[in-house]
N, CA, C and O atoms as a DFTB+ gen file, in Angstrom:
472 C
 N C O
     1  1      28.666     -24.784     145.513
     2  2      28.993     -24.474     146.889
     3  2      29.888     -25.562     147.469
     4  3      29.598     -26.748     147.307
     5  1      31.161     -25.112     148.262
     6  2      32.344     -25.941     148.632
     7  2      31.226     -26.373     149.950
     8  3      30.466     -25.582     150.508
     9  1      31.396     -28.070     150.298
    10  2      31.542     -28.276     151.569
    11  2      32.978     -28.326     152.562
    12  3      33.024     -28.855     153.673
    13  1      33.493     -28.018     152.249
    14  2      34.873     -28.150     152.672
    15  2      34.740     -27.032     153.647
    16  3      34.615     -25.873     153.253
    17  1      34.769     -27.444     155.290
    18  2      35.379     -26.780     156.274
    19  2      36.511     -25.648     156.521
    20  3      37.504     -25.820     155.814
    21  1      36.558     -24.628     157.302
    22  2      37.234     -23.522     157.108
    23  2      38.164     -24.263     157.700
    24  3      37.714     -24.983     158.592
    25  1      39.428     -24.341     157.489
    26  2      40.242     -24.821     158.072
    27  2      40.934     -24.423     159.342
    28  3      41.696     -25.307     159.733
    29  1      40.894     -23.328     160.122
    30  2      40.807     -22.635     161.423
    31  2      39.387     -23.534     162.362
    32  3      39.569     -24.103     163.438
    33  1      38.039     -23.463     161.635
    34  2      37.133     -24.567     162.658
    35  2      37.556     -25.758     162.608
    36  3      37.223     -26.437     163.579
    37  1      38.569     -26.598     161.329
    38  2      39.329     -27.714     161.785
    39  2      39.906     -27.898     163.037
    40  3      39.642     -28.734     163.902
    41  1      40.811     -26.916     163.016
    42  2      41.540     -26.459     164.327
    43  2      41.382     -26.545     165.776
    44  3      41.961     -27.008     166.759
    45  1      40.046     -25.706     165.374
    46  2      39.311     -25.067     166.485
    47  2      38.654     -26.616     167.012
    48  3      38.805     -26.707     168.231
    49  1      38.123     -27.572     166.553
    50  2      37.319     -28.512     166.832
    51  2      38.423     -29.523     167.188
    52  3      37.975     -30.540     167.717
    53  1      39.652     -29.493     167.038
    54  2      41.044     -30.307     166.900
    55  2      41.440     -30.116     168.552
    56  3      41.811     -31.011     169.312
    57  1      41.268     -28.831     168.836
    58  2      41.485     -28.189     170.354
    59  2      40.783     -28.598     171.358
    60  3      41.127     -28.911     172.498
    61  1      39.326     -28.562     170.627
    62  2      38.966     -28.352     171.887
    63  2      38.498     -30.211     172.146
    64  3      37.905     -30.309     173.220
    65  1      38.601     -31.223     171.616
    66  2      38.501     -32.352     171.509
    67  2      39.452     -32.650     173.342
    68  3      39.251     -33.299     174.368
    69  1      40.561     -31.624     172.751
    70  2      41.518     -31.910     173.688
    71  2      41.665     -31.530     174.802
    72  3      42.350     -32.118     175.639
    73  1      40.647     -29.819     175.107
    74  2      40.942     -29.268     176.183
    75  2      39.251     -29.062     176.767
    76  3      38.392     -29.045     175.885
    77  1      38.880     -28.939     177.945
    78  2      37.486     -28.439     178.522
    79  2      37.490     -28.074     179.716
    80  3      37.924     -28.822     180.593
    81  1      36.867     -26.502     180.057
    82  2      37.559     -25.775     181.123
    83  2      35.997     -26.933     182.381
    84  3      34.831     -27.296     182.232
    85  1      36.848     -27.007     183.228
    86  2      35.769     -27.343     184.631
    87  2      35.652     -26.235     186.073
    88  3      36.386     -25.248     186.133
    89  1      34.925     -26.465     186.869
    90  2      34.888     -25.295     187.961
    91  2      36.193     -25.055     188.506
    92  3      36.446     -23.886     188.795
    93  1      37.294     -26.142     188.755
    94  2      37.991     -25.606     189.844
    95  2      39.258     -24.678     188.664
    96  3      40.227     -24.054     189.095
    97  1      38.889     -24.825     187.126
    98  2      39.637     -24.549     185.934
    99  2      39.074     -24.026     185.077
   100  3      39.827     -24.315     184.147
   101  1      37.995     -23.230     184.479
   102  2      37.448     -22.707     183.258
   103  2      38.251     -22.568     182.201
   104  3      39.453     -22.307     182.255
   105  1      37.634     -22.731     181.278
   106  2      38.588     -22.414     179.898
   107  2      38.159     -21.049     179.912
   108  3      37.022     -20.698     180.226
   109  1      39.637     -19.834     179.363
   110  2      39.489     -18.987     178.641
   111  2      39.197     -18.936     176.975
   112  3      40.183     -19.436     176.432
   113  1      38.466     -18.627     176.234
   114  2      38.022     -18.554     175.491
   115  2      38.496     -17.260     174.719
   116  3      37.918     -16.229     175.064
   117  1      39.793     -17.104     173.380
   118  2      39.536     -15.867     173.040
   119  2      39.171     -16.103     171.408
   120  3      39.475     -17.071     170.711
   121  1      38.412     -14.881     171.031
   122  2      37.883     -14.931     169.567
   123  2      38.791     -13.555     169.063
   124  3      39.009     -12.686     169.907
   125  1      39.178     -13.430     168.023
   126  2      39.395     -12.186     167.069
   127  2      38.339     -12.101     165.804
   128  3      37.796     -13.021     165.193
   129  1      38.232     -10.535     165.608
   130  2      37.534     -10.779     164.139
   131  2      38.369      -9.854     163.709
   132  3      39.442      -9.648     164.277
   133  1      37.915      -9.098     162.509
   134  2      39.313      -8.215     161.556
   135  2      38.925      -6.694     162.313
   136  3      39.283      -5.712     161.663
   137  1      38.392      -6.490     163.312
   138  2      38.046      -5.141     163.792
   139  2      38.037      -5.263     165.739
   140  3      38.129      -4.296     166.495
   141  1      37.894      -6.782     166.170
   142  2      37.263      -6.340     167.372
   143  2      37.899      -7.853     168.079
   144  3      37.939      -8.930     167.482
   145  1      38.366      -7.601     169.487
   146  2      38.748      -8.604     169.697
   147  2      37.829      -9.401     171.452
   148  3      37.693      -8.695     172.451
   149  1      37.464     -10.531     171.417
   150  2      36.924     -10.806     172.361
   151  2      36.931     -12.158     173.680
   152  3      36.411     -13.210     173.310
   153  1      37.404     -12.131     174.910
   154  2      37.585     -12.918     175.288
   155  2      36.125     -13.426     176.910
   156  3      35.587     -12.636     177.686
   157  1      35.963     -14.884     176.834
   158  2      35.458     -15.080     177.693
   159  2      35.886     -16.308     178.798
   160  3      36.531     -17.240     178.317
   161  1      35.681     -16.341     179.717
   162  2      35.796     -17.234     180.978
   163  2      34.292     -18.624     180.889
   164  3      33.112     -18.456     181.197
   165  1      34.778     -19.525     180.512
   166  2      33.272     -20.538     180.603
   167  2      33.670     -21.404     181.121
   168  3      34.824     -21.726     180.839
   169  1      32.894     -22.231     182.163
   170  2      32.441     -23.592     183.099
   171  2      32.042     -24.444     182.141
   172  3      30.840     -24.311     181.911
   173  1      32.486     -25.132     181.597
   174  2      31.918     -26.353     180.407
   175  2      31.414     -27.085     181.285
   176  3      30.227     -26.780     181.173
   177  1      31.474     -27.911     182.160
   178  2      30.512     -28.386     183.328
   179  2      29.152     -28.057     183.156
   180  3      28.167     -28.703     182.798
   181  1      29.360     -26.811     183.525
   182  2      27.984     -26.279     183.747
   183  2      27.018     -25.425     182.718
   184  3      25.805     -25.225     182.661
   185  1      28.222     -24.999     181.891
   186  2      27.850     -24.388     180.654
   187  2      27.658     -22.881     180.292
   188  3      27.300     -22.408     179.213
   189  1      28.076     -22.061     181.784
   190  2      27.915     -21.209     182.342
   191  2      29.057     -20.238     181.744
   192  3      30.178     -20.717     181.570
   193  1      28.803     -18.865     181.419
   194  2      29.721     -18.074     181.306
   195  2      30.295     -17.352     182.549
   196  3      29.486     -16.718     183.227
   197  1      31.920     -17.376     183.026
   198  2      31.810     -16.621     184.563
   199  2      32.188     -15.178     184.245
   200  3      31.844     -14.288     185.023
   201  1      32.978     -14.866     182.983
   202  2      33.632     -13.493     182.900
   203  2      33.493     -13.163     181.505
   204  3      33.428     -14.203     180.849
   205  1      33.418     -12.080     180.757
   206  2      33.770     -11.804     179.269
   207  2      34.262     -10.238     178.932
   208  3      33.896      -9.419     179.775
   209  1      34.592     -10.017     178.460
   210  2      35.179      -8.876     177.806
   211  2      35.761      -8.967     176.668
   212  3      36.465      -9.898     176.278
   213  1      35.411      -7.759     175.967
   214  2      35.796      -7.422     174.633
   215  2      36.402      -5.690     174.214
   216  3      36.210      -4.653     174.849
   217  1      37.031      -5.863     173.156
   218  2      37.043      -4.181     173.036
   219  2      36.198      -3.329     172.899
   220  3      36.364      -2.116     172.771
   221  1      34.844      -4.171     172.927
   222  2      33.541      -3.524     172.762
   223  2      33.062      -3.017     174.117
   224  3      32.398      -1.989     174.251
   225  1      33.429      -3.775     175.062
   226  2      33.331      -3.306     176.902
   227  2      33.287      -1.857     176.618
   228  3      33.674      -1.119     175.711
   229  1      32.576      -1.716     177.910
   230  2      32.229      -0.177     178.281
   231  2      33.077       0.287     179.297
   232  3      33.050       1.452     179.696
   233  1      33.586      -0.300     179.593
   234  2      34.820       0.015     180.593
   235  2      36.396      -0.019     179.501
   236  3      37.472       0.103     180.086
   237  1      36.386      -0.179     178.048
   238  2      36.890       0.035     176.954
   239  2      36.327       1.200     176.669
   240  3      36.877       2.063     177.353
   241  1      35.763       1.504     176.209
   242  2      34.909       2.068     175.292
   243  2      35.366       3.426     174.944
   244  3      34.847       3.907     173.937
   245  1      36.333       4.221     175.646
   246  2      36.577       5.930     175.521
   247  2      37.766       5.687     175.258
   248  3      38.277       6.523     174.513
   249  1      38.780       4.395     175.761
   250  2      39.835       4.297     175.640
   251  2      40.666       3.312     174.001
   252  3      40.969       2.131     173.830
   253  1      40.746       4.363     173.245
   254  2      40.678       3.486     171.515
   255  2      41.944       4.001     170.963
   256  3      42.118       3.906     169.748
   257  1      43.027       4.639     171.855
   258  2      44.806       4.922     171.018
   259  2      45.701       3.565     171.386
   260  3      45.991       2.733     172.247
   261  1      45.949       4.152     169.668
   262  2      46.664       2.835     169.643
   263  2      46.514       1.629     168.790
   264  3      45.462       1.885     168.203
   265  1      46.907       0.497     168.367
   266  2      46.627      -0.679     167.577
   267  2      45.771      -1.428     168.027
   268  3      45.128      -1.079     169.017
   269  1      45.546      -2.664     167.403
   270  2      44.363      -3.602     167.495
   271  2      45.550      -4.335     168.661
   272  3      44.985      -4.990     169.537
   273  1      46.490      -4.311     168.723
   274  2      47.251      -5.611     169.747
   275  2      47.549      -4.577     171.094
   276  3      47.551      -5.206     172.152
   277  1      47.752      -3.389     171.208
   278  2      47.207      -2.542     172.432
   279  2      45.806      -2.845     172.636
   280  3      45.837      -3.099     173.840
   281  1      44.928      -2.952     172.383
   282  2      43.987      -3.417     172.265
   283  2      43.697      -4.768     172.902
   284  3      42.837      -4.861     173.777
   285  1      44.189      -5.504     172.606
   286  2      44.119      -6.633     172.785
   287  2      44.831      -6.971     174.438
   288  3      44.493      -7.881     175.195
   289  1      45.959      -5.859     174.685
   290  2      46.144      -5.997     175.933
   291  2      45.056      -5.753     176.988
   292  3      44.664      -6.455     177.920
   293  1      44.574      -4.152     176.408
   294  2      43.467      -4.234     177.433
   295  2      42.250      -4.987     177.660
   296  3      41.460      -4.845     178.594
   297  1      42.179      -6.014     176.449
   298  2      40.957      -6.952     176.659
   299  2      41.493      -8.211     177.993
   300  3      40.826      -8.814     178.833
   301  1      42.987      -8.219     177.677
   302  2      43.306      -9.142     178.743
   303  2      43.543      -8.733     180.049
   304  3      43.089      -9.413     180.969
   305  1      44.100      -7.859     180.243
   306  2      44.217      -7.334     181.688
   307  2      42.639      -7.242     182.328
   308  3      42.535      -7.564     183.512
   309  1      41.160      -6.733     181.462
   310  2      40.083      -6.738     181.925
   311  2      40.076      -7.966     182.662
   312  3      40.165      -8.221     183.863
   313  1      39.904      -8.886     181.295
   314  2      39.165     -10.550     181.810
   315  2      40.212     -10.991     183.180
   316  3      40.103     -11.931     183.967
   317  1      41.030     -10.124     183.112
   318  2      41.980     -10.639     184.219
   319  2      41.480     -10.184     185.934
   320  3      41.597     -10.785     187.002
   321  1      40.881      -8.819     185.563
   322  2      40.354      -8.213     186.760
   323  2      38.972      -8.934     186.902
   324  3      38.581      -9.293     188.012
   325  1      38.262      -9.134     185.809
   326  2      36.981      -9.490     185.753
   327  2      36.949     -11.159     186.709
   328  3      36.230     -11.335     187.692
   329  1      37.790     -12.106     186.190
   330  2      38.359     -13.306     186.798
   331  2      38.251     -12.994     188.505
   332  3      37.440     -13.284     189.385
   333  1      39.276     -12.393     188.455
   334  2      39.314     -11.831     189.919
   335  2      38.494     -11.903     190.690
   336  3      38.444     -12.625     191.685
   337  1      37.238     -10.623     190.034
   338  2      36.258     -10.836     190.639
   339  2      35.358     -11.917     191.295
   340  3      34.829     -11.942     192.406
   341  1      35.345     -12.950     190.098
   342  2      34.591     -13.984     190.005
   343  2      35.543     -15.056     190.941
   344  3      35.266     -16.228     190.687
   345  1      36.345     -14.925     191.717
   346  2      37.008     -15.355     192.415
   347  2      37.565     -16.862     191.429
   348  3      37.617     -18.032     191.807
   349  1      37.930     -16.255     190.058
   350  2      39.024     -17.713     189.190
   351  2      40.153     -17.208     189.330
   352  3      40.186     -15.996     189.117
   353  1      41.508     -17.897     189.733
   354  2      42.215     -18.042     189.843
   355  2      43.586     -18.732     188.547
   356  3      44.679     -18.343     188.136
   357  1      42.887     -19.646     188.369
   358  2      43.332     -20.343     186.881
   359  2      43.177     -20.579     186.250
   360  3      43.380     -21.745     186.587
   361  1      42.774     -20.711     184.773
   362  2      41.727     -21.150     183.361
   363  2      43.127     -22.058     182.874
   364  3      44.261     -22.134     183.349
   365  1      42.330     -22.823     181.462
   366  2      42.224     -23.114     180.190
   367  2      42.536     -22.288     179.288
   368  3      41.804     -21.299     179.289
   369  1      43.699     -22.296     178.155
   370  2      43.645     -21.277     177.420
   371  2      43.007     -21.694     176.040
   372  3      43.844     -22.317     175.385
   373  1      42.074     -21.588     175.526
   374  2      41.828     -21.955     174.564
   375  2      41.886     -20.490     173.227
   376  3      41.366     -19.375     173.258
   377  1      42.763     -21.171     172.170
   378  2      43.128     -19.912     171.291
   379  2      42.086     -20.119     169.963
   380  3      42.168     -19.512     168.895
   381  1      41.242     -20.989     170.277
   382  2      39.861     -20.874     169.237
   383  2      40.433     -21.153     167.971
   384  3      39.973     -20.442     167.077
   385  1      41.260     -21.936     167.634
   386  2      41.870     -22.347     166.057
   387  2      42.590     -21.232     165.698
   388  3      42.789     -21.195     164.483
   389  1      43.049     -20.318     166.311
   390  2      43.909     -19.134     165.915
   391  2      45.512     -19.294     166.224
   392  3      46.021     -19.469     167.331
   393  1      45.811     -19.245     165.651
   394  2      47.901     -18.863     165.860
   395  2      47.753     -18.274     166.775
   396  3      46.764     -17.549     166.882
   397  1      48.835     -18.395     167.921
   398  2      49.172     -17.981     169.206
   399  2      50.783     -17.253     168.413
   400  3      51.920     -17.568     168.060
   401  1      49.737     -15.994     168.497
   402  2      51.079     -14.819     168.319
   403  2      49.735     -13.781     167.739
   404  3      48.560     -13.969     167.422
   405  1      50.770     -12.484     167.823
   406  2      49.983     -11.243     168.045
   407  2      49.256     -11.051     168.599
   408  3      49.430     -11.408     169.764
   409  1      47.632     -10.235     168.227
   410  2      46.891     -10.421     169.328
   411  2      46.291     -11.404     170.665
   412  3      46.068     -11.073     171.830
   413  1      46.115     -12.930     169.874
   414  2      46.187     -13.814     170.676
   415  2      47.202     -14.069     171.824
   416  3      46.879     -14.496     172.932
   417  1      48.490     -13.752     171.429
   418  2      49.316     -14.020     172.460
   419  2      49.376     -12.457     173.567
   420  3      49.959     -12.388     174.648
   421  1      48.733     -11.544     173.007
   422  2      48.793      -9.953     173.459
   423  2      47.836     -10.508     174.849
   424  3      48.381     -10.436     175.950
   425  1      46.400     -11.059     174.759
   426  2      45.528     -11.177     175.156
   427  2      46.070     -12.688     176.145
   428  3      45.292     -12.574     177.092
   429  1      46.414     -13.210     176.271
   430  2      47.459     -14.153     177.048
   431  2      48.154     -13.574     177.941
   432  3      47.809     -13.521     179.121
   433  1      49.385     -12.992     177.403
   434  2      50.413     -12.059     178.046
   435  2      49.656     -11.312     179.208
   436  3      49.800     -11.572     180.402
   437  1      48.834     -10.353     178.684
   438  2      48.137      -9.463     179.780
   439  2      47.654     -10.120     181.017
   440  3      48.112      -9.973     182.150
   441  1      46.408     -11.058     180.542
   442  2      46.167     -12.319     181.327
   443  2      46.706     -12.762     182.652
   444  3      46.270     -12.930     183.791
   445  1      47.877     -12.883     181.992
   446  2      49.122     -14.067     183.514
   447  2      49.352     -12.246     184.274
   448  3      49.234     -11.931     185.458
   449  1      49.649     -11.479     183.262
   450  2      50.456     -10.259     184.162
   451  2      49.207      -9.518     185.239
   452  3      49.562      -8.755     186.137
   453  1      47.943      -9.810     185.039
   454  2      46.938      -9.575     185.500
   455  2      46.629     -10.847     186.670
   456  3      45.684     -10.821     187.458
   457  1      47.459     -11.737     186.595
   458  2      46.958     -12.888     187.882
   459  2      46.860     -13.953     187.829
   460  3      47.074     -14.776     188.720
   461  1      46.305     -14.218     186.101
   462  2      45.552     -15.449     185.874
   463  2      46.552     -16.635     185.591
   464  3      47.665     -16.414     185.114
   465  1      46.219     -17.589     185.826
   466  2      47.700     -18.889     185.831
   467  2      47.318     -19.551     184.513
   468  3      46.122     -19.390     184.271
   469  1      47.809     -20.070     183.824
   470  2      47.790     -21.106     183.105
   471  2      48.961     -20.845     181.803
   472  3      49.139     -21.715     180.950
């Protein structure tokens, strides 16, 4: 059995050394897996989750034409309304040790066009 680290949680632990969302700033948080894509809003302060959505949302859920990076828009435009709600204004982008392009950047894109600053 390798001990050798996935090299994406290299990454991922490389990031976030560097970045940590606070109240008047939360980090966005997005994850992909090979089927489902998921983003959340967290207070590292406090430790608190303020927003999340995924393509798994139920406010997703009927709506499935189309690719995984259509997809990925509507996960961002959610967290974008969802934000809203929660009266955030600006996050942290944290891309979780992932390449910023395709879905990651899909889920970004939507994001800002939905309100959110960063």
């Amino acid at each position: 059995m390798s001990k050798k680290l996935d090299p994406r949680l290299k990454r991922k632990d490389r990031i976030r050394r560097k970045l940590s969302g606070t109240t008047e700033r939360p980090r966005l948080s997005v994850y992909k897996s090979l089927k489902h894509i998921y983003a959340q809003v967290v207070d590292d302060t406090t430790g608190r989750t303020l927003a999340f959505a995924s393509s798994l949302s139920k406010e997703l859920k009927g709506n499935t034409e189309g690719d995984k990076k259509a997809e990925a828009k509507r996960v961002g435009a959610l967290i974008a309304q969802k934000c809203k709600a929660a009266n955030v204004d600006a996050v942290v982008f944290d891309r979780n040790g992932f390449p910023y392009h395709g879905r990651i950047a899909a889920v970004a894109d939507a994001a800002r066009e939905g309100g959110l600053k960063f």
